[in-house]
C-alpha positions as CSV (number, residue, x, y, z in Angstrom):
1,X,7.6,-54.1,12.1
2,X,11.0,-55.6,11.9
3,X,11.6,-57.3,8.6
4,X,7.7,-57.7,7.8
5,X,6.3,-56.0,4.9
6,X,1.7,-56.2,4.5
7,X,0.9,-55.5,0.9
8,X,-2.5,-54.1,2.1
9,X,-5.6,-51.7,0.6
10,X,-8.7,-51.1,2.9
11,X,-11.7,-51.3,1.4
12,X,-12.0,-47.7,0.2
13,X,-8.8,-48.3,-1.7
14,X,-10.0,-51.6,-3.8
15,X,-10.3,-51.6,-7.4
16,X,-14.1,-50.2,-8.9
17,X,-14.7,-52.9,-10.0
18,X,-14.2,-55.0,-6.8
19,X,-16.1,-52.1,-4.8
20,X,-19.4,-53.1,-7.0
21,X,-20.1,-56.6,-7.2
22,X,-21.3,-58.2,-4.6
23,X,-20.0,-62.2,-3.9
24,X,-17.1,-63.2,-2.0
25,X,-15.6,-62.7,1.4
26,X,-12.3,-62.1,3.4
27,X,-10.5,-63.1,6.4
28,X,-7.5,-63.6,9.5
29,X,-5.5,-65.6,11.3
30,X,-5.9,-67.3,14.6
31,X,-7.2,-70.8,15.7
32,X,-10.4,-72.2,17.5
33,X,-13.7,-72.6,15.6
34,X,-19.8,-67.7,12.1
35,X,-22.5,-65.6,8.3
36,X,-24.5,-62.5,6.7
37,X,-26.0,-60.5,4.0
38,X,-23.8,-57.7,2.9
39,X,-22.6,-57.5,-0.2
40,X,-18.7,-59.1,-0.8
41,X,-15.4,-58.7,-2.9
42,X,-15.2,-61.0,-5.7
43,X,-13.7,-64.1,-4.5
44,X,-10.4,-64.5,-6.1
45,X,-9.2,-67.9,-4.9
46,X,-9.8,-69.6,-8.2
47,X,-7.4,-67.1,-9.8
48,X,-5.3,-67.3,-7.3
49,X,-1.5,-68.5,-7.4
50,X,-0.8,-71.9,-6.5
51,X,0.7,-70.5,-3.0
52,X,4.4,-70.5,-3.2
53,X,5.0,-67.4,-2.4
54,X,6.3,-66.2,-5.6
55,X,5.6,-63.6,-8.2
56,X,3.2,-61.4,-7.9
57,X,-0.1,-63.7,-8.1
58,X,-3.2,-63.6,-6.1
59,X,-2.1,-65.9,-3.6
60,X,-2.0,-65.4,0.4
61,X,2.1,-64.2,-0.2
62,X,3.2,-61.9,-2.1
63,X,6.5,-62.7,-1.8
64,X,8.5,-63.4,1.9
65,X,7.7,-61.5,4.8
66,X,4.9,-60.0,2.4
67,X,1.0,-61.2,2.9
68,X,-1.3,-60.1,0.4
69,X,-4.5,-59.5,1.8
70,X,-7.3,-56.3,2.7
71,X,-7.6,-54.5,6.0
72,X,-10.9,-54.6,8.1
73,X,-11.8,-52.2,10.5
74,X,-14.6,-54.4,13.2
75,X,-14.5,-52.1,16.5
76,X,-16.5,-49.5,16.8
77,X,-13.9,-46.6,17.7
78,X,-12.3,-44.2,15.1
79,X,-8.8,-45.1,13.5
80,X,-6.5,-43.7,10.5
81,X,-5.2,-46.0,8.0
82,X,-2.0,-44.9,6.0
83,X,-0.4,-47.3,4.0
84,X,3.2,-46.1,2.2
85,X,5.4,-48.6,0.6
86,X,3.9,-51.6,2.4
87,X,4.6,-50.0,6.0
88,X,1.6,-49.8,8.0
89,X,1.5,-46.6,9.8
90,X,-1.7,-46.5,12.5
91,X,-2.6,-43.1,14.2
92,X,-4.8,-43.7,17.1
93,X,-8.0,-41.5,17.8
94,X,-9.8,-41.4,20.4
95,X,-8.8,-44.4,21.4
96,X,-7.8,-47.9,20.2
97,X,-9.5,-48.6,17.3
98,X,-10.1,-52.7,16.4
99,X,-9.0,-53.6,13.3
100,X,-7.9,-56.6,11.1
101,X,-6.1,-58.4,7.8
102,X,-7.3,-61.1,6.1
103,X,-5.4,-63.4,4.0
104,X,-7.3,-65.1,1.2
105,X,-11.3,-64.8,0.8
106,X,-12.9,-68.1,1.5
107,X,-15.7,-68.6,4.0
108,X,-14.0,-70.4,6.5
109,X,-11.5,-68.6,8.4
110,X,-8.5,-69.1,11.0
111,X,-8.2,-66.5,14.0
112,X,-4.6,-66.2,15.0
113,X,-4.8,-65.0,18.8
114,X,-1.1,-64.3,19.9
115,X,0.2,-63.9,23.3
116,X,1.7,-61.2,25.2
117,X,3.0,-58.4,23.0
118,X,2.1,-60.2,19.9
119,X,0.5,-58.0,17.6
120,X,0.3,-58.9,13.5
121,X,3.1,-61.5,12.2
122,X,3.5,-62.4,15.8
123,X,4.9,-66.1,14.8
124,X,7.1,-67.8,11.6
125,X,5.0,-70.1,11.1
126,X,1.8,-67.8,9.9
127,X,3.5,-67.1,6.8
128,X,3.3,-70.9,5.7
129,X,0.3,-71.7,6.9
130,X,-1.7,-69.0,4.8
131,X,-0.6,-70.6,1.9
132,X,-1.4,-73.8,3.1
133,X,-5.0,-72.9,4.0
134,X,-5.6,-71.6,0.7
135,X,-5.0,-74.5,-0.5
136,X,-7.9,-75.8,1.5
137,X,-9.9,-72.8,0.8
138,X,-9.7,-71.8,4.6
139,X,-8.6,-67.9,5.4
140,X,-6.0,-66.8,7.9
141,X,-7.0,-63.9,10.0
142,X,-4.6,-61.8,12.2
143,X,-6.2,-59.4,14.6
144,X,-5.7,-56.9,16.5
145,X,-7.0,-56.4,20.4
146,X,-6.8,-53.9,22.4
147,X,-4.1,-55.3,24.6
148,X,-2.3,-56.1,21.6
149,X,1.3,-55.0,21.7
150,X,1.9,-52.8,24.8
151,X,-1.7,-52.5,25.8
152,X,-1.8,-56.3,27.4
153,X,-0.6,-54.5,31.1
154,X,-4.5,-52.0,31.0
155,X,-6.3,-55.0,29.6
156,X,-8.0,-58.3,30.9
157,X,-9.7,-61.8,29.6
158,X,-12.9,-59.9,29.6
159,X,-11.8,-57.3,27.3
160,X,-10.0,-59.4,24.9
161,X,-13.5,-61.9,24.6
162,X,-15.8,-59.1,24.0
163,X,-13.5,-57.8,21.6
164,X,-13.0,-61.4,20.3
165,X,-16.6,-61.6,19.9
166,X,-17.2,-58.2,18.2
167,X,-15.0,-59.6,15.8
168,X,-16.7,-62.9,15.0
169,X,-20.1,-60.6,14.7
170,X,-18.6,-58.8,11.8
171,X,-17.2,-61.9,10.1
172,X,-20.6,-63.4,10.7
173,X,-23.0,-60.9,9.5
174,X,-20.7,-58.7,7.5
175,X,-18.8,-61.1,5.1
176,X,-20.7,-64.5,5.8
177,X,-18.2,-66.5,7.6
178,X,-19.7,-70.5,7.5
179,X,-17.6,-70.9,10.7
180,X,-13.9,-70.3,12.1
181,X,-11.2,-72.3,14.0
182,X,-9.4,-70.6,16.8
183,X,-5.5,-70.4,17.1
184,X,-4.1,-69.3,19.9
185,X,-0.5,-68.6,20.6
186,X,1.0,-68.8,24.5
187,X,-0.9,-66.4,26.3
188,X,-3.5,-66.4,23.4
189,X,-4.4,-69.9,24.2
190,X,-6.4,-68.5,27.5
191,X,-8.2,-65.7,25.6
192,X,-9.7,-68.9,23.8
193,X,-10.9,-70.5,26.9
194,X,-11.8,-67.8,28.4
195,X,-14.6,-66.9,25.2
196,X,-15.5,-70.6,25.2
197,X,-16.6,-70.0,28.7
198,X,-18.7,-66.9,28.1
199,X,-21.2,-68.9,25.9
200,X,-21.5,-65.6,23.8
201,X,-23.5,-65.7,21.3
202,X,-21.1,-65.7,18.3
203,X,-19.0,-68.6,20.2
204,X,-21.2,-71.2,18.6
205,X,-20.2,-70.1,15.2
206,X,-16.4,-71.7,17.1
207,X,-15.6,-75.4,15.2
208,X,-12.4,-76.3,16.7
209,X,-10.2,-74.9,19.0
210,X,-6.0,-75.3,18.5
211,X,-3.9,-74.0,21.8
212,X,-0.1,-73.6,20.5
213,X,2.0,-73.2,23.7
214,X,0.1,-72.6,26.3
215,X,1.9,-71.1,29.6
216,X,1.8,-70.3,32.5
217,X,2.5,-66.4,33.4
218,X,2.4,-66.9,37.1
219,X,5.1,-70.0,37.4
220,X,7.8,-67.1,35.2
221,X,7.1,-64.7,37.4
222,X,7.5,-66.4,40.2
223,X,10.8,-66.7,39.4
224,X,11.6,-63.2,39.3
225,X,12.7,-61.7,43.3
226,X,9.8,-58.5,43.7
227,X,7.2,-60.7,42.5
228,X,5.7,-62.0,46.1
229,X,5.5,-58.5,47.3
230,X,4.1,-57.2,44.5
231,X,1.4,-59.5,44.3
232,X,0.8,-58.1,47.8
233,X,0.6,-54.9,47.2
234,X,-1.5,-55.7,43.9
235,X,-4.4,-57.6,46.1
236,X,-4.3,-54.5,48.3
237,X,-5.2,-51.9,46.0
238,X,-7.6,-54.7,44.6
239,X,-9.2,-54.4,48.1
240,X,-9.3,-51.0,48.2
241,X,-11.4,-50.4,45.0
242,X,-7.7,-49.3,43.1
243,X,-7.9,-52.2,40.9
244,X,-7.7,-50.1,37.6
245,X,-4.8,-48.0,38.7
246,X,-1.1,-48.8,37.8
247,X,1.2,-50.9,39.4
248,X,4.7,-49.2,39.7
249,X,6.8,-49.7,37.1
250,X,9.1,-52.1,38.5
251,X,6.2,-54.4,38.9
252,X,6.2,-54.6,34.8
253,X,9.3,-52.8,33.0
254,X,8.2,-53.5,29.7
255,X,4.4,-51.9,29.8
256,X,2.1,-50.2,32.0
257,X,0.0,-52.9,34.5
258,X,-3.2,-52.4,36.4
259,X,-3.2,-53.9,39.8
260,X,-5.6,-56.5,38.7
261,X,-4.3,-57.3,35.6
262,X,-1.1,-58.1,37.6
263,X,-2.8,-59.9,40.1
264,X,-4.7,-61.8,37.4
265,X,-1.3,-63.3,35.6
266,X,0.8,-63.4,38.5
267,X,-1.2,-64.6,41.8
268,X,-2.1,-68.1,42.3
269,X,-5.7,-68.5,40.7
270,X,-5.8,-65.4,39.4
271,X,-8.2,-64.8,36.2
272,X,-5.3,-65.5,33.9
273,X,-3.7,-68.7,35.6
274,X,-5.1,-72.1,33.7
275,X,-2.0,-74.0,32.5
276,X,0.0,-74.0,36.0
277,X,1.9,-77.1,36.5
278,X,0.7,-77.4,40.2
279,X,-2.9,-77.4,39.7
280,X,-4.8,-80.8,40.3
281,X,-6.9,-82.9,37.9
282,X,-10.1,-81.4,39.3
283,X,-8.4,-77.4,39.3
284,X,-7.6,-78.3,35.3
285,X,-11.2,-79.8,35.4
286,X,-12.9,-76.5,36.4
287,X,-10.6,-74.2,34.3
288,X,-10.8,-76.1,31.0
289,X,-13.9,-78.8,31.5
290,X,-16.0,-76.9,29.1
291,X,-13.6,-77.0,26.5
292,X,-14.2,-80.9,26.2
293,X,-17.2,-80.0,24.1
294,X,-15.2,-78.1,21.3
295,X,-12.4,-80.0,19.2
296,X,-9.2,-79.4,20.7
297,X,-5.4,-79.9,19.9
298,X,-3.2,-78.9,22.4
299,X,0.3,-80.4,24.3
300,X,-1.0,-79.5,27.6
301,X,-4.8,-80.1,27.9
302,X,-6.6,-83.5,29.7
303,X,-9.1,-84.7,27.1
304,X,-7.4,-82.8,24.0
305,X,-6.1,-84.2,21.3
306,X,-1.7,-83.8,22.2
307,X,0.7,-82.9,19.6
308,X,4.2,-82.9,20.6
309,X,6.9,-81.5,18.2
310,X,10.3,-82.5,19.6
311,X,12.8,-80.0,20.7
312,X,10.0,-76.9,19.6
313,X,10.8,-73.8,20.7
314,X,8.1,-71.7,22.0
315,X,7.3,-69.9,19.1
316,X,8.0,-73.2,16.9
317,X,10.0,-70.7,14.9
318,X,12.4,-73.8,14.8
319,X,9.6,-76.2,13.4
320,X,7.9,-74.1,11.5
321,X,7.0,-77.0,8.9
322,X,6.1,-79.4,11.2
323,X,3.8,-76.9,13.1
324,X,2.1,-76.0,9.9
325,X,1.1,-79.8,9.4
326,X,0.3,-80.6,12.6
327,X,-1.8,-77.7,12.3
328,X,-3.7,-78.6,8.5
329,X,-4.1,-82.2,9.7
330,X,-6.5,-81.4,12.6
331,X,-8.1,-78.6,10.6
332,X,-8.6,-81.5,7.5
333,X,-9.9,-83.3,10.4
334,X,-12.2,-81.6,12.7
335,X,-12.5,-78.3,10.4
336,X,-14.9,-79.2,8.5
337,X,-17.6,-81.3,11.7
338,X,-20.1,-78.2,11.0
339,X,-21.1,-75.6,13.3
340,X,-24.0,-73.7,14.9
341,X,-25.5,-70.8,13.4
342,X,-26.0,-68.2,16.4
343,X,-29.0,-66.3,14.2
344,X,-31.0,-70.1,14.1
């Protein structure tokens, strides 16, 4: 990870002391908007620093680039941990194993979902707005899916929402979450609306939903020249039951690609296309109509509440303090409306 340092410990490597009391909780980073009975970490947050990132307090930064904060495996498949001088070194085992950090220890917690490629630290803006939730007593949670990084192209909506939800399970019954806000990030933003849709179980435990740039993969690619024939060739294997197998690779340079995936974020209504510029009222209506029922900020979305932050890049990597308190105002705001226990 370029120029990003995680001062990390999974819970084997916590102190005694931590390992044996039983209060306290621990989260992500992410944003839309879960509880349990196991026994906790301590909660630190009262001894924690005031946030600025300095010295070597308990706050959500250890110092820049470095968040302080324990590592969470929620997936059910096998995974090695190493951690040398704050460099994360993961060793896949028998396939990808879901894991996660959180950032503070409160019982409210934001899911960072990022887009394409994304993987932990995905955005500039994260860093400040850890601090800034713990200064709200909310948790920042950064996950990982399995079509994080490289593994978006053998991936799909589904996948990422069952993975989404295994996640919320754990925070839910593992480390009794009292609800979460969703933050997704470009591509991100339709994992959100596509969970919202599923009316899983764990979605209830969902208070408010923020969609950071949300885009639309299929209007890019459209602009690039193989992209009409491969779509075509895409909804052929699709039609031949070869939906699963791999595109060639100048369909997708940068990763391997199913047919359908490809299909689903290139082709006109395909599984991933929600945010196109073309669609009518009542396509947007049947794409993102059930997200009226769920508080919503978003620059892009009928019936959402819009922020616009002039001359943002995609990222907001050039308005990085603005996005952070665009951000904490609607959580201030709508954060805190209650939410649905899925156990009642």
């Amino acid at each position: 990870m370029e120029n990003s340092d995680m001062n990390l410990s999974t819970p084997s490597q916590l102190p005694a002391q931590s390992q044996t009391t039983s209060s306290a909780a621990s989260w992500f980073s992410g944003i839309v908007r879960s509880r349990s009975s196991a026994p906790k970490r301590p909660n630190n947050s009262s001894a924690s620093a005031a946030g600025d990132g300095a010295g070597v307090g308990c706050g959500p930064i250890n110092k820049k680039h470095q968040f302080r904060g324990v590592m969470f495996k929620y997936g059910p498949k096998p995974i090695q941990i190493n951690v040398e001088e704050n460099e994360l070194e993961i060793n896949i085992v028998m396939g990808f194993a879901l894991y996660f950090l959180v950032v503070c220890d409160y019982k409210q917690q934001v899911i960072f979902i990022g887009g394409l490629t994304d993987g932990f630290l995905a955005t500039e803006y994260l860093e400040p707005l850890a601090i800034a939730l713990e200064k709200e007593h909310w948790s920042l949670v950064q996950f990982l899916f399995s079509s994080s990084y490289s593994g978006y192209g053998i991936s799909s909506l589904k996948q990422d929402a069952t993975e989404l939800d295994q996640l919320m399970s754990y925070l839910i019954n593992k480390e009794d979450s009292e609800g979460v806000v969703l933050l997704g990030h470009s591509t991100g933003c339709q994992d959100i609306v596509h969970y919202l849709r599923t009316n899983a179980a764990c979605s209830r435990a969902v208070r408010a939903a923020i969609l950071q740039a949300p885009v639309s993969d299929r209007e890019y690619k459209a602009t690039l020249p193989d992209t009409a024939s491969m779509i075509d060739l895409a909804s052929t294997m699709i039609s031949e039951g070869r939906g699963s197998e791999l595109m060639p690779r100048e369909a997708n340079p940068d990763s391997p690609i199913t047919a359908y995936r490809y299909h689903s974020l290139c082709a006109y209504n395909g599984d991933d296309d929600m945010f196109s510029s073309d669609f009518s009222e009542d396509q947007l209506k049947q794409r993102l109509g059930h997200m009226s029922s769920t508080p919503t900020l978003c620059g892009a979305m009928g019936g959402a509440e819009k922020a616009e932050i002039e001359y943002g890049n995609h990222s907001l990597s050039n308005r990085v303090e603005e996005a952070v308190q665009s951000i904490m105002d609607f959580i201030r705001r709508d954060g805190p409306t209650g939410w649905d226990d899925p156990w009642s």
